[in-house]
C-alpha positions as CSV (number, residue, x, y, z in Angstrom):
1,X,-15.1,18.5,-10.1
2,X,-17.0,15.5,-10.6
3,X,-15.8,13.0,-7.1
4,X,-13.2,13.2,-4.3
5,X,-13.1,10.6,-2.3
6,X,-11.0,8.9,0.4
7,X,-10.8,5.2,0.4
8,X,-11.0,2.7,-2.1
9,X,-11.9,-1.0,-2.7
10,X,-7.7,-1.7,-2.5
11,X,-7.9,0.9,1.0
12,X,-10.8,-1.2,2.3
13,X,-9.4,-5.0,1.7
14,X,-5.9,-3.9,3.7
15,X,-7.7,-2.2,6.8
16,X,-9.9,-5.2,7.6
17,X,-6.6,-7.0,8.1
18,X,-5.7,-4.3,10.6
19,X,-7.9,-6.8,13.5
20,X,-6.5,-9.9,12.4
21,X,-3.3,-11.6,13.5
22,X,-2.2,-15.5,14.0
23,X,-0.4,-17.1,17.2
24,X,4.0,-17.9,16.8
25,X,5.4,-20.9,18.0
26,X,6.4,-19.6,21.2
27,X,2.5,-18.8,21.9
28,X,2.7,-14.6,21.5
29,X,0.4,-12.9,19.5
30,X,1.4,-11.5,16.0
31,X,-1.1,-8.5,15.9
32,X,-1.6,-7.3,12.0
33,X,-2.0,-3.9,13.0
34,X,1.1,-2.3,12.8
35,X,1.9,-3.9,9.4
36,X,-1.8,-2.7,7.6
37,X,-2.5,1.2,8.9
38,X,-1.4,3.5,7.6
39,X,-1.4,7.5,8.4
40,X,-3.0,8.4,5.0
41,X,-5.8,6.3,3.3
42,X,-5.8,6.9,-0.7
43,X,-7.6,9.9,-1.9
44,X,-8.7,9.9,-5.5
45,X,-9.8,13.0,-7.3
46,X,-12.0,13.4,-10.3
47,X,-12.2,16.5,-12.7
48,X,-14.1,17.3,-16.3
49,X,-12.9,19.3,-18.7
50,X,-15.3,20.5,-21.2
51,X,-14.2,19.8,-24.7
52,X,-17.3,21.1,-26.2
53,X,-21.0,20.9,-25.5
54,X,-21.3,17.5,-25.8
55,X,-18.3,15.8,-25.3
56,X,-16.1,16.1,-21.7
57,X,-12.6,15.1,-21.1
58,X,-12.8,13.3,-17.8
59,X,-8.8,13.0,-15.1
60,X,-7.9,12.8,-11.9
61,X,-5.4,11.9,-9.8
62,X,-4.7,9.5,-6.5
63,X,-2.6,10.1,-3.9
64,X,-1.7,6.5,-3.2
65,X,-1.5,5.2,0.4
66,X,1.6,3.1,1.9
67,X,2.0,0.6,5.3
68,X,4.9,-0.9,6.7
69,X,3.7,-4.1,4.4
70,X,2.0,-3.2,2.0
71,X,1.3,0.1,-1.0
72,X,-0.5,0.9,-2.8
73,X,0.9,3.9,-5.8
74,X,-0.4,7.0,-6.8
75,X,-3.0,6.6,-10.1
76,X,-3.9,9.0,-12.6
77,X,-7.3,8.3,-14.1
78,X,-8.5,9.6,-18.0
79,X,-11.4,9.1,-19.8
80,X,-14.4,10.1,-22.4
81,X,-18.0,11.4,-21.5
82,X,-20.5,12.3,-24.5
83,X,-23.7,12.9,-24.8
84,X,-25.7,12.4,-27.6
85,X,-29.8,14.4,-28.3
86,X,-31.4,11.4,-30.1
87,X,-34.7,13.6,-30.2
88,X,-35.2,16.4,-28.1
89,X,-36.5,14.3,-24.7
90,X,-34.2,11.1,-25.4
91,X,-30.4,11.7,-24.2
92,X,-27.9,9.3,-24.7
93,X,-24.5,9.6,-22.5
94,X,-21.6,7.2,-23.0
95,X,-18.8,7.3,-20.7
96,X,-15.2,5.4,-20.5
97,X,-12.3,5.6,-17.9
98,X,-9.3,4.0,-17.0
99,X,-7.3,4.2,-14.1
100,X,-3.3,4.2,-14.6
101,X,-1.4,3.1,-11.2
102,X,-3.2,2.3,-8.0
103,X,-2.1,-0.6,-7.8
104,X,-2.0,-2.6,-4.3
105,X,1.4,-4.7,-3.7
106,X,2.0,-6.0,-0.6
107,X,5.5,-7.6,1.0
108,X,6.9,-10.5,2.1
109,X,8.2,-10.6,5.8
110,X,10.8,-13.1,7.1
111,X,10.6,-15.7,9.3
112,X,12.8,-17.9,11.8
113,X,11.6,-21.2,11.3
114,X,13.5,-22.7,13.3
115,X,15.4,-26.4,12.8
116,X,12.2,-27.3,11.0
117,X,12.7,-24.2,8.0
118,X,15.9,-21.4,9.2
119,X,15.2,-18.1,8.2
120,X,12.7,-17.9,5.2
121,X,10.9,-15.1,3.2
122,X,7.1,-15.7,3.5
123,X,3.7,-13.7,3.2
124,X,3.1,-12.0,6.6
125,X,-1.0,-13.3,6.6
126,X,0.4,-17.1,6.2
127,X,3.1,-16.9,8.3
128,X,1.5,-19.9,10.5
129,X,-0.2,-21.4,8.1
130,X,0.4,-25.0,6.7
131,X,1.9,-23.7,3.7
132,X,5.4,-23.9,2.7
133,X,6.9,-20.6,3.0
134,X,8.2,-20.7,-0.5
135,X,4.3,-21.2,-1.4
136,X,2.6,-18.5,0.4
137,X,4.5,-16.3,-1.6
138,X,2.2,-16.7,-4.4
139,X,-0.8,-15.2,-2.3
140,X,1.1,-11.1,-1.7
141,X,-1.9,-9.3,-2.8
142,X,-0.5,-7.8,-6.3
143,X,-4.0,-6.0,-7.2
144,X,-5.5,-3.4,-9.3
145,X,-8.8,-1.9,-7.9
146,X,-12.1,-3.2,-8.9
147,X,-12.9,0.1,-11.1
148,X,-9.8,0.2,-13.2
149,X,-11.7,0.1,-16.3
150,X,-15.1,1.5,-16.3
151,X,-17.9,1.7,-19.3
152,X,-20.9,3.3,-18.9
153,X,-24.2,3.9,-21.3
154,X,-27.3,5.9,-19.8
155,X,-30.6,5.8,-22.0
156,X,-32.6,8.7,-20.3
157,X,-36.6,9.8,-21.4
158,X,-38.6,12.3,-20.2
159,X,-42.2,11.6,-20.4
């Protein structure tokens, strides 16, 4: 096992929503709370498989995480680690991943405009905002997480 974790960059940017919330037109508070927890935060898993003494199959596997607005799926992550003697105290190690799945998608709520707007579909976080509802649309996070594609090349010495 190389990493297990719990919590991701995708986990992280949803559960600082958790304190916010905006004010309706009738003055109550729209807490953000029930719409970004969750009862399971995304645990990723990271195995090596040696494929000989050099070279390393790297997978693993997330479990995804869902809300009542917004998911994020399960991933599956593969990849390539080798190492490479360039003399016998200089190492060379290359290593690639990606990660399939894990992506964050979040959904639209709807919302009684009133005479102004009727009912309309909009994004929950821009629900006051001065944005046509149409427009906030655009802004439902649809995100794959920071590390989706990682390269690595480590030089190492020993003096």
């Amino acid at each position: 096992m190389i990493e297990i974790r719990q919590g991701s960059d995708l986990s992280s940017q949803v559960r600082h929503l958790k304190g916010q919330g905006f004010e309706s037109s009738g003055g109550e508070r729209v807490d953000f709370s029930a719409w970004y927890s969750s009862n399971w935060t995304d645990m990723r898993a990271t195995w090596m498989t040696q494929l000989s003494p050099n070279t390393g199959f790297i997978w693993g596997l997330g479990t995804g995480e869902n809300g009542r607005k917004y998911s994020i799926s399960p991933s599956l992550k593969l990849g390539l680690i080798h190492r490479a003697n360039i003399d016998r105290r200089t190492v060379l190690t290359l290593r690639a991943t990606t990660t399939l799945g894990g992506r964050l998608r979040e959904k639209s709520c709807t919302a009684d405009y009133g005479e102004i707007g009727g009912v309309q579909a909009v994004n929950c976080r821009m629900a006051a905002s001065p944005l046509e509802p149409a427009e906030t649309l655009r802004y439902l996070f649809n995100e794959t997480s920071r590390d989706q594609h990682q390269i690595s090349v480590s030089l190492s010495h020993a003096f």
